[in-house]
Backbone as numpy.savetxt, mean C-alpha at the origin, in Angstrom:
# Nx Ny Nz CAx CAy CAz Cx Cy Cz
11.21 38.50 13.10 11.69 38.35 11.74 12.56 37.09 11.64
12.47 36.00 11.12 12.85 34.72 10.33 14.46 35.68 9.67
15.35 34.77 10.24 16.99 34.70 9.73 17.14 33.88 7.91
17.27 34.34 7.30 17.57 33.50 5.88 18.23 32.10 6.63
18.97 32.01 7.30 19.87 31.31 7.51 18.53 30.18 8.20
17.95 30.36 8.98 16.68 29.91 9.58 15.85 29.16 8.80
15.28 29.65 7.84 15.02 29.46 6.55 15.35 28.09 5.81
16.84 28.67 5.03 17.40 27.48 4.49 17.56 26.19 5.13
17.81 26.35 6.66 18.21 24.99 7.10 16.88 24.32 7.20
15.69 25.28 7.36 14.33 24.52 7.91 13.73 23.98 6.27
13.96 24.39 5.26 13.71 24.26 4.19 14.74 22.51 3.31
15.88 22.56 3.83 16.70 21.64 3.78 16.70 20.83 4.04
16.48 20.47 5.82 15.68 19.76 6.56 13.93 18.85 6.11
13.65 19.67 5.02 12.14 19.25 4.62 12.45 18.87 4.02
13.47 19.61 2.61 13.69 18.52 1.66 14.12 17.40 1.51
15.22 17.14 2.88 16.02 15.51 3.25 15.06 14.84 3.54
13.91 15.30 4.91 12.93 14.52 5.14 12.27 13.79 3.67
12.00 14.73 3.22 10.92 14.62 2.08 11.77 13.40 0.26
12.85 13.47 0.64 13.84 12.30 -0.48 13.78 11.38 0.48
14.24 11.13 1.99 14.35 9.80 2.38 12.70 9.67 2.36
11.43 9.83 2.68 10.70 8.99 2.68 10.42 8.34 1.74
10.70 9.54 0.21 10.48 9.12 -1.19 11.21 7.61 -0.86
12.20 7.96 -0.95 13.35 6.61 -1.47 12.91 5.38 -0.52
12.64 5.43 0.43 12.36 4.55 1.35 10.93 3.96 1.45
9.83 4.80 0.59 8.73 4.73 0.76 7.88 2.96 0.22
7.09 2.30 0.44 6.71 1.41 0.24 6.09 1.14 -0.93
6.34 0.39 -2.37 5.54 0.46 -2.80 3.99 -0.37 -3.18
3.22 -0.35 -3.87 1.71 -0.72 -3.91 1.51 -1.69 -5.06
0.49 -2.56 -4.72 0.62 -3.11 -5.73 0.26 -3.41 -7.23
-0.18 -2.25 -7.55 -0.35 -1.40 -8.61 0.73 -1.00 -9.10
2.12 -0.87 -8.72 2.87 -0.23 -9.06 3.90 -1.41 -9.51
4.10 -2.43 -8.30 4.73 -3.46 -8.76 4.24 -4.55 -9.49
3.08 -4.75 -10.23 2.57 -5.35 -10.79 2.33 -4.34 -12.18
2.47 -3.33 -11.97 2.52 -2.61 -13.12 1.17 -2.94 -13.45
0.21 -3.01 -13.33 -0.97 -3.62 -13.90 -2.04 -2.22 -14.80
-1.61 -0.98 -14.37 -2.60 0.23 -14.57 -3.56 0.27 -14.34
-4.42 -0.50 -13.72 -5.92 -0.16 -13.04 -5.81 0.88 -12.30
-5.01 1.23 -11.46 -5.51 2.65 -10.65 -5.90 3.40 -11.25
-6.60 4.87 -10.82 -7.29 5.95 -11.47 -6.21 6.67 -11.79
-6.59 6.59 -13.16 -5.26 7.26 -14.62 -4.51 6.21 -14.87
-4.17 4.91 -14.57 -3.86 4.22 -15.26 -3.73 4.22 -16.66
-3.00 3.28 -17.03 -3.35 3.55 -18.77 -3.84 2.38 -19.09
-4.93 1.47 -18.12 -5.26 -0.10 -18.98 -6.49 0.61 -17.98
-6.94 1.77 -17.20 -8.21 2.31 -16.53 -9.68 1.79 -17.12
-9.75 2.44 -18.85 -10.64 2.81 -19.26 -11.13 1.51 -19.58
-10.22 0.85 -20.29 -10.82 -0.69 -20.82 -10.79 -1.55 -19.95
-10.16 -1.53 -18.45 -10.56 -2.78 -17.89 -11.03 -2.36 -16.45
-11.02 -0.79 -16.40 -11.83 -0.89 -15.12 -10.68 -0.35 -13.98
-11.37 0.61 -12.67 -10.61 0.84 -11.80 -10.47 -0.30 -10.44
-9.59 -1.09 -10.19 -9.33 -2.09 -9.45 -9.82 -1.56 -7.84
-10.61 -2.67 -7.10 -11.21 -1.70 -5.64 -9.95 -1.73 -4.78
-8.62 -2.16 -5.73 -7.65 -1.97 -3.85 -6.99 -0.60 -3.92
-6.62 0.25 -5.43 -6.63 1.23 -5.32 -7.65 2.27 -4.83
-8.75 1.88 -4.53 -9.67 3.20 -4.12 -10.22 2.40 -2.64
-9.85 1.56 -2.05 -10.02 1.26 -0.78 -9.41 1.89 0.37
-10.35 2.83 0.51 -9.88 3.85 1.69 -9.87 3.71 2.59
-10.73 2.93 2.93 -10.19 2.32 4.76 -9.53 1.52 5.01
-8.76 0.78 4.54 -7.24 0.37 4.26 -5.95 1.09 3.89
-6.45 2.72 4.30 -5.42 3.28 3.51 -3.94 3.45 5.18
-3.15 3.07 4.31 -1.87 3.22 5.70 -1.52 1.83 6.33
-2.78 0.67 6.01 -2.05 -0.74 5.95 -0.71 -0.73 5.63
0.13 -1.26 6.47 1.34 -2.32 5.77 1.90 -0.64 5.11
1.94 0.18 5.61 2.03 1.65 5.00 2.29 1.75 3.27
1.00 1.02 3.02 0.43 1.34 1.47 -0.41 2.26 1.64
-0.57 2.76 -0.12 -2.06 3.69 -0.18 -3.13 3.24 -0.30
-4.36 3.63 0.31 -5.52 2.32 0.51 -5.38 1.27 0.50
-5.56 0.34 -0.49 -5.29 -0.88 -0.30 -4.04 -2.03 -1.12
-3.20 -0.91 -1.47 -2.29 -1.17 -1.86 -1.10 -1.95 -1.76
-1.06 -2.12 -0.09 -0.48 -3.07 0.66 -1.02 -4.28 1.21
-2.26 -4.40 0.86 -3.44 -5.31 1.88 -4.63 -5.79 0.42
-3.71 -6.16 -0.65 -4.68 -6.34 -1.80 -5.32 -7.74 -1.88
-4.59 -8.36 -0.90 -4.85 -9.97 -0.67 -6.70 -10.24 0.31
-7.03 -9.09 0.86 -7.99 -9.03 1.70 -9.21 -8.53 1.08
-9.22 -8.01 -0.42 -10.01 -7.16 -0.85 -10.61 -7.97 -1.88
-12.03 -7.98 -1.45 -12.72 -9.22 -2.54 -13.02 -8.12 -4.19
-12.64 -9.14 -4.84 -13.29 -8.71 -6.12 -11.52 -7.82 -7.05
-10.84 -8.25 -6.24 -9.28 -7.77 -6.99 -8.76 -8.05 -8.13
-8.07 -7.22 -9.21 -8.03 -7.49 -10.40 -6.94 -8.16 -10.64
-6.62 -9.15 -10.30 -4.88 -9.62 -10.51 -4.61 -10.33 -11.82
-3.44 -10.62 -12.30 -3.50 -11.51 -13.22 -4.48 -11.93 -14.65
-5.45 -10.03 -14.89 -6.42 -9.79 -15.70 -7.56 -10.70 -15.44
-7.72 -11.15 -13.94 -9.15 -11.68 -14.06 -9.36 -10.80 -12.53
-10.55 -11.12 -12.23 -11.28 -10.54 -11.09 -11.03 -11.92 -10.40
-10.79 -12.18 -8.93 -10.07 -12.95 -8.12 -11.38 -13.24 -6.91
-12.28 -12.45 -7.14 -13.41 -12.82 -5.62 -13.26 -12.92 -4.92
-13.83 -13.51 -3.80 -13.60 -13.29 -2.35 -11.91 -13.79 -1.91
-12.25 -12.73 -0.48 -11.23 -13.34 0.23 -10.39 -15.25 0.22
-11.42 -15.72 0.22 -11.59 -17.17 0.52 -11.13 -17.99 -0.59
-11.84 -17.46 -1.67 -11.71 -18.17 -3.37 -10.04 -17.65 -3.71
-9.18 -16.24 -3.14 -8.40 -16.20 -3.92 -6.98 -16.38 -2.81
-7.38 -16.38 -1.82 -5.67 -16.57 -0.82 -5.13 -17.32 -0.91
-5.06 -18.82 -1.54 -4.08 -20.16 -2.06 -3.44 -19.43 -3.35
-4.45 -18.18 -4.17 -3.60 -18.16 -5.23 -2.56 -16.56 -4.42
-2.79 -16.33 -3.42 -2.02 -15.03 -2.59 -0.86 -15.00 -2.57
-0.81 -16.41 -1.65 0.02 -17.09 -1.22 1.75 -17.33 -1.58
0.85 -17.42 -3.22 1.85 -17.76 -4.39 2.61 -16.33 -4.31
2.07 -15.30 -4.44 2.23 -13.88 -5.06 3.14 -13.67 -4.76
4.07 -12.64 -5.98 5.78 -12.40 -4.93 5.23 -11.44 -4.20
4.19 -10.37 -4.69 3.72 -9.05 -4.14 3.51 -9.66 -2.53
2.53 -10.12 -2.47 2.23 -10.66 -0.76 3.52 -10.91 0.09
4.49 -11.54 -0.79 5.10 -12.31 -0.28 6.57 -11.56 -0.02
6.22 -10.00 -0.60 7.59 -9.15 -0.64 6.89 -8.47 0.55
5.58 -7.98 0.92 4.83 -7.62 1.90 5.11 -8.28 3.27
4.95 -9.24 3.00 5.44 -10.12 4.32 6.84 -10.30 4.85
7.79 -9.75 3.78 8.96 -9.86 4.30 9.58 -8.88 4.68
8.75 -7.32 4.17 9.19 -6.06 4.72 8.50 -6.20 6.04
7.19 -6.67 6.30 6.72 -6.35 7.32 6.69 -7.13 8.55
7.36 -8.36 8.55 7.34 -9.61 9.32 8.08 -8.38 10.39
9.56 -7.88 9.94 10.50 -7.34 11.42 9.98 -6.17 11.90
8.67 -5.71 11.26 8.37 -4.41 11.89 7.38 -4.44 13.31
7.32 -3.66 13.92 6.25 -3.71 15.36 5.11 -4.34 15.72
4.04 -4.10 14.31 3.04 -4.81 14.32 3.29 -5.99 13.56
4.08 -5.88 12.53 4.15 -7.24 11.94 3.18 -7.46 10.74
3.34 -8.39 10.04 3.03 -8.87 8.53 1.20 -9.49 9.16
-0.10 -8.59 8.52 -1.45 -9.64 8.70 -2.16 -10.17 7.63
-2.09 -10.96 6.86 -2.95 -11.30 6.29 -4.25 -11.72 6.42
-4.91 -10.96 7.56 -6.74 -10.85 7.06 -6.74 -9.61 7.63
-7.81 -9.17 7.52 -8.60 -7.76 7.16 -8.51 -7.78 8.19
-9.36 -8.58 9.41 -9.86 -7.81 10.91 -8.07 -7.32 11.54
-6.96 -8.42 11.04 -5.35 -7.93 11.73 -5.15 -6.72 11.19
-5.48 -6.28 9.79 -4.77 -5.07 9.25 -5.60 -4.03 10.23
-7.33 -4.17 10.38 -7.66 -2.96 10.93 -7.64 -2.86 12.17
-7.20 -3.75 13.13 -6.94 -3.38 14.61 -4.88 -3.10 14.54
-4.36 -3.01 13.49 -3.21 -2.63 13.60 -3.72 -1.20 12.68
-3.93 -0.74 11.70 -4.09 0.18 11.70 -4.70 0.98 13.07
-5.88 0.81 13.86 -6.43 1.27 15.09 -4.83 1.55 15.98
-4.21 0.42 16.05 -2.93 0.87 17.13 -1.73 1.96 16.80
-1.42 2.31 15.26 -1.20 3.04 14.80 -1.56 4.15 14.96
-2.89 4.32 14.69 -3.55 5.52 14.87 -3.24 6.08 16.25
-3.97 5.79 17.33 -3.44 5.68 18.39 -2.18 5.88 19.41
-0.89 5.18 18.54 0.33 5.59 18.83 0.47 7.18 18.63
C-alpha cells in the first residue's frame, strides 16, 4: 500500500519536473516567427501546412519538434510568406535569420553543438539516441 505522503512528494516531484522543462523548453520556429502554418494554425487553411512542422525525422533536432529547430535544412520552407526551396537557394537568406541565429547560440555551448546541414543534425540526433 502507497503512503499519501509517497504520493504527494512523487506527484510534486513530476510537477517541478514537468514546469522546469516547460519554462526551459526550446522554442520552434513556428512559434517565434509566429507565422501559423503549423497544423491548427490560424494562417493553416489559406496558406498551407509548412513541411518543418510535420518533419518527423527531424523531430528532437537542436531539441525542437520535428523540424522546428532545423528549419534552415528543409527544402520547400515557408518563411517570410514565400516558399524558400532548396537547401542551397535559401541558406545566404538563413544566415540572416535571428531564428537560426538564436539556434546557434543556444546550441553552439551544448555537447553536440550548433549543425547547420541535415547529414550533422542526423548523425547528432543518432548520438543522442544512443546516449
Amino acid at each position: 500500500m502507497t503512503k499519501v505522503s509517497e504520493v504527494w512528494k512523487s506527484d510534486t516531484i513530476t510537477k517541478a519536473t514537468e514546469e522546469k522543462r516547460s519554462a526551459t523548453a526550446k522554442i520552434n520556429c513556428w512559434e517565434f516567427k509566429k507565422c501559423g502554418r503549423q497544423p491548427g494554425g490560424h494562417k493553416e487553411k489559406e496558406l498551407g501546412t509548412c513541411p518543418v512542422t510535420v518533419q518527423g525525422d527531424l523531430d528532437g533536432a537542436h531539441e525542437g519538434k520535428n523540424g522546428g529547430r532545423a528549419c534552415w535544412v528543409i527544402a520547400g520552407s515557408l518563411c517570410g510568406g514565400k516558399i524558400q526551396g532548396t537547401y542551397a537557394q535559401k541558406l545566404n537568406n538563413c544566415w540572416r535569420c535571428e531564428f537560426m541565429n538564436l539556434v546557434k547560440k543556444e546550441e553552439e555551448p551544448q555537447e553536440f553543438g550548433f549543425s547547420a546541414t541535415r547529414l550533422g543534425l542526423e548523425k547528432t540526433l543518432e548520438k543522442t539516441k544512443r546516449k
